[in-house]
N, C-alpha and C positions, 0 to 999 in steps of 0.2 A: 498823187493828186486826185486820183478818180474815186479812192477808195475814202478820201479825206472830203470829197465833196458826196458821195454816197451816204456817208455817213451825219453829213450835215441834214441831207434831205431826211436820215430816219427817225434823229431827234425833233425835225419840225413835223413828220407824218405822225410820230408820237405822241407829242401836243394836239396837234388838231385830232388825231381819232379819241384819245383819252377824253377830247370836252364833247363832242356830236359825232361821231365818227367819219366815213371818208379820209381817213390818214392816205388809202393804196391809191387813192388820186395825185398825191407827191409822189409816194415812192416809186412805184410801179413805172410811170412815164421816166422817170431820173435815170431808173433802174433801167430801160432799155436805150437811154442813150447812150450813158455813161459805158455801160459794157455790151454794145451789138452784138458781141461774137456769142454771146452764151446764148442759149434754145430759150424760149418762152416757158418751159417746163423747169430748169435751170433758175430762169427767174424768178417766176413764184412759187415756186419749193421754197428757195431763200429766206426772199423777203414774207414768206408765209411762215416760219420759223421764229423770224426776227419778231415782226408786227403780233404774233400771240404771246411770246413769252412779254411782251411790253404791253399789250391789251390787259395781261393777266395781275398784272402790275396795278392796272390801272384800277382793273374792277376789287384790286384787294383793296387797295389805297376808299374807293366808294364805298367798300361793305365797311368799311371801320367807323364811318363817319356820316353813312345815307341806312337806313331804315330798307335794307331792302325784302324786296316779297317772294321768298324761296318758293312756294307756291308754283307761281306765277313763271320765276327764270324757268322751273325742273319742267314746265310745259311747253314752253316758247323751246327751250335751248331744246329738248328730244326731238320736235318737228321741225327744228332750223336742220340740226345735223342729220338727221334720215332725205328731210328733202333737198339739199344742197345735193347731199348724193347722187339722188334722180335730174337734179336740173344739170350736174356736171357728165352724165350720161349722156342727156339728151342733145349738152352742149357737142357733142362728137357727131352728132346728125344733123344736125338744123344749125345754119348760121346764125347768129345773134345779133347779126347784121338786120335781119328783120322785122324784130321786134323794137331797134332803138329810138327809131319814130314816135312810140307808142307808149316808148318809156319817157322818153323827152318831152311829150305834154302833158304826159302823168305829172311829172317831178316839175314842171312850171307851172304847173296848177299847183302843186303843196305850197313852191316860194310863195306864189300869189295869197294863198288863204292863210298864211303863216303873218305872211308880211300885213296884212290888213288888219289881221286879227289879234289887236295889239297883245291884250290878255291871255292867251293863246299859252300853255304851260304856266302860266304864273303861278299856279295854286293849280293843287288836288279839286278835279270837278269831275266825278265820277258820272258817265253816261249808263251803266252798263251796271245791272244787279251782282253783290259781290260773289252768292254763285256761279256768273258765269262769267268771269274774268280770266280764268284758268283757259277756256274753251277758246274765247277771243286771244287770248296770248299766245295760244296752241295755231290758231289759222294765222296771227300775226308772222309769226316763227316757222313754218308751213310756206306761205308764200315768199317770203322774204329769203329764206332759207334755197330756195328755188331759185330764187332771183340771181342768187350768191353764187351758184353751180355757175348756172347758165349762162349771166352777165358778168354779175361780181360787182364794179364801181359804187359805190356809194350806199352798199347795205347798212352800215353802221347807223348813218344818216336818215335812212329811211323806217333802222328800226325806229330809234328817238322818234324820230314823227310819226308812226304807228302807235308807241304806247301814249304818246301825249292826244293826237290825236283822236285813234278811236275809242281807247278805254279811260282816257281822262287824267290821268299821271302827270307830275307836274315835270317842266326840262329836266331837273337834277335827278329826281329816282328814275326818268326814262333813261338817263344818260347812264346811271348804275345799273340796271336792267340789264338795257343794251351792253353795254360790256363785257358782263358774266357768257348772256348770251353768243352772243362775237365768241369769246374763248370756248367754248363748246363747240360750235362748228368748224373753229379755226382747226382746233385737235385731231377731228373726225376727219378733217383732209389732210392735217400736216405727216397721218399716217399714214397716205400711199404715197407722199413725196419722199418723207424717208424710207419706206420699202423700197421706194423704186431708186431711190440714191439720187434724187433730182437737188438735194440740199449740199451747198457751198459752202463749208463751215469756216474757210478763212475768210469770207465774204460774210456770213450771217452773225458769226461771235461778234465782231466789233459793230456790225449794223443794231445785234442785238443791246450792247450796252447802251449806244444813242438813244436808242427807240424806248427804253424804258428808262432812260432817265428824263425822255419828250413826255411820256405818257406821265410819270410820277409829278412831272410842275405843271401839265394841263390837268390833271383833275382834280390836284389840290387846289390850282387857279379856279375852275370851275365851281369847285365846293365855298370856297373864300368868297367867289364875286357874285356865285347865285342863280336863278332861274333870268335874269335881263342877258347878263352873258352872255348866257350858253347860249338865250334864241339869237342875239345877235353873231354869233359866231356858227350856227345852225345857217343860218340864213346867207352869209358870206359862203362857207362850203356847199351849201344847195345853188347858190349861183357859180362857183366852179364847175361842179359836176352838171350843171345846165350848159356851158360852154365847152365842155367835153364833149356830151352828147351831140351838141349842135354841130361841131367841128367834124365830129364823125360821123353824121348824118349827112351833112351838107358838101361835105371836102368830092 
């Protein structure tokens, strides 16, 4: 039963990261009720396995059908995965307990200017000269990448609202973007969980079929229903991971 309702959560964490990311906000918490006894390193070694090869799914399914800017992923994705590295360093020092205050009205200030800003991804509106789009992808992927180490929750999410946001991308090439991206740093870590042998594989094989067959009908769902969607499904997972933060702040 536990491994039949695990697997339930990884087809629905698949869908949801596949359209704006945040899937590891289902899995992750399912994942540590369902199986207490396994270590934290146990778990997301696993479900770190599962959720890339199904991300990777997702972002083949968007390069088929989205226009995306190789450019742009090969700069974002090299500074996500170098600094994930250093934020998951730093995460061994410094609690991250600290910082969630600070992320919490970060990420309620996105809902807010998301939500208000009806137009907001609808269409390509480039802020930013097409020279130096590579550079902002680079600091996007750089901080976020960091975030990823350190925090983790809700990077998927926050990158979509970084490429739409600051360089002007509309929700669907942010959504493909994000993805490729996500699979590049997913890789860069998933290799000290399998050096270190933290990866479950009669627990990750069957999570993994769930999870990319969630990711395969979320971003065809996504590509089908459009830039309205995704913000309204963007904005449903940004107020999840706002009640995360807050429950964990405030508890």
């Amino acid at each position: 039963m536990e491994l039949i309702l695990l697997c339930t959560f990884a087809f629905l964490a698949g869908f949801i990261d596949s359209v704006v990311g945040g899937g590891g906000l289902v899995q992750v918490p399912a994942f540590f009720v369902l199986y207490p006894q396994l270590s934290v390193p146990n778990i997301i070694g696993t479900n770190r396995l599962a959720s890339a090869v199904g991300t990777s799914v997702a972002a083949w399914n968007y390069a088929r059908a989205v226009r995306i800017p190789w450019r742009i992923v090969l700069f974002a994705g090299v500074a996500a995965a170098i600094c994930s590295y250093f934020g998951a360093t730093l995460q061994s020092m410094l609690p991250s307990d600290l910082l969630k205050p600070i992320i919490l009205v970060l990420i309620i200030a996105i809902a807010f200017y998301t939500y208000r800003k009806k137009d907001l991804g609808q269409s390509e509106r480039f802020h930013i000269a097409e020279n130096r789009k590579p550079l902002w992808a680079a600091g996007i992927g750089a901080v976020l990448g960091f975030y990823n180490g350190l925090v983790g929750p809700g990077t998927g999410s926050l990158l979509v609202f970084g490429f739409v946001g600051l360089i002007g991308y509309d929700f669907l090439s942010s959504s493909a973007i994000s993805k490729v991206v996500n699979v590049i740093a997913d890789v860069s870590s998933l290799i000290f969980f399998l050096t270190h042998k933290y990866v479950l594989f009669h627990l990750a094989l069957p999570m993994m079929v769930c999870n990319v067959a969630g990711s395969y009908t979320g971003s065809r769902m996504a590509m089908l229903r459009g830039n309205a969607f995704i913000r309204k499904v963007f904005l449903v997972v940004v107020a999840g991971i706002i009640a995360r933060f807050a429950w964990d702040v405030l508890k």
